[in-house]
N, C-alpha and C positions, 0 to 999 in steps of 0.2 A: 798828700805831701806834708800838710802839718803834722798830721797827727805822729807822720817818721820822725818828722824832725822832734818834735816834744819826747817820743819816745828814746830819742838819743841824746837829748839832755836830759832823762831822769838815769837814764844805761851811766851817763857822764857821771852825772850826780851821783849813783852810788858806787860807782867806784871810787869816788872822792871819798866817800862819807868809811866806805871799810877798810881804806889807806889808813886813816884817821883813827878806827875803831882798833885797828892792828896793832899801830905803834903804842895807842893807849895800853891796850893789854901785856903789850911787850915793857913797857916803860914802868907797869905796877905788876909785873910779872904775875898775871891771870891767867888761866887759861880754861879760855872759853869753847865753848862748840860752837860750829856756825851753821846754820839752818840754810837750806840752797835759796829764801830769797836773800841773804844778807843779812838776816838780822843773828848777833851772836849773843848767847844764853850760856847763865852757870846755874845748874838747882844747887839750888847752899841745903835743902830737906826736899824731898819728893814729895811727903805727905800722902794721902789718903790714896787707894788705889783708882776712886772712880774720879774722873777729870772734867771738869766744864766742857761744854762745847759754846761753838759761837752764838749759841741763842740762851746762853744759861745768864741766870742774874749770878753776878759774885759779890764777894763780899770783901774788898784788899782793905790791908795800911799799905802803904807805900811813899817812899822819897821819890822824885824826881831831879836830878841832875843833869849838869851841863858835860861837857869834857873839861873845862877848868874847875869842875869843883863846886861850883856855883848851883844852887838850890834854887829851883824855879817852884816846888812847889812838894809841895807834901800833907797826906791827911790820914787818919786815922778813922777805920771802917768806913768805907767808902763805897757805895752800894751802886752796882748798875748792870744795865745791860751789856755783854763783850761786846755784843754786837755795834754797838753805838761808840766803842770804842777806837782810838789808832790799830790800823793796823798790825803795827808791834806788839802792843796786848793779846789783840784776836790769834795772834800765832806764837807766841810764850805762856799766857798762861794757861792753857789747855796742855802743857806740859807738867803741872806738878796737881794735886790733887790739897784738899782741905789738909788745912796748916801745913802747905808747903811753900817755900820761901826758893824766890829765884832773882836773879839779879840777870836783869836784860841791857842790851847795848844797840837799839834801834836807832840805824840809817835814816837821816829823815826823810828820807821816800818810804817808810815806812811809819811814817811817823807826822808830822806837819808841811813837809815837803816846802819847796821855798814861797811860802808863807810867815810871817810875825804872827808870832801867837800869844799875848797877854808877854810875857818878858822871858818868851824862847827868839831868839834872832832867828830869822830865812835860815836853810839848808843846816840846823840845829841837829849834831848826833845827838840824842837824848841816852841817858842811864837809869834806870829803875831799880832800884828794891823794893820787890812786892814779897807780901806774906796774905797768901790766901786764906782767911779766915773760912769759909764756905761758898757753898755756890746752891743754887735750886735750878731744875731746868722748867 
């Protein structure tokens, strides 16, 4: 019986979070694709033909954003395993290939879920611009 109920507030929770992702997109006029778990992607460059998978090391720059704008974090070549990544990563960047750039819009159920994370607040849409430098499997 828990586990229904947790399963029907995270169902809750991203519906919240792609109401949220929606109006965003609508309000900065983007338009994004949306992946059937919720999370919605733009490739701004596709890049290389072959693609990470989830056990590849990569190699991003990337920003991190809030939906107000606000910059939680951001680095330049940043090296690791997808696998040890959110979520949201594990299922965007396997979309574009070496030097390709894509701008992600992850539900934080896909993402830190309602958790604080260093200065993401509980149930935090996050935004990324990633630019895939490389990847090795």
């Amino acid at each position: 019986m828990l586990s229904g109920c947790k399963k029907d507030e995270t169902s809750d929770q991203l519906n919240i979070d792609i109401k949220k992702i929606e109006d965003y997109l609508f309000d900065h006029s983007l338009d994004a694709q949306k992946h059937e778990s919720g999370l919605y992607y733009i490739i701004l460059q596709p890049g290389g033909n072959d693609k990470p998978t989830k056990n590849s090391s990569i190699t991003v720059s990337y920003k991190g954003t809030l939906l107000n704008g606000e910059v939680f974090n951001e680095n330049e070549f940043f090296t690791s395993y997808l696998s040890y990544l959110i979520e949201g990563w594990r299922l965007g960047i396997p979309m574009i290939g070496s030097g390709g750039k894509i701008k992600l819009f992850i539900p934080s159920t896909l993402g830190y879920g309602n958790k604080v994370s260093a200065s993401i607040p509980a149930n935090s849409v996050l935004i990324f611009d990633i630019t895939l430098h490389y990847f090795s499997d």
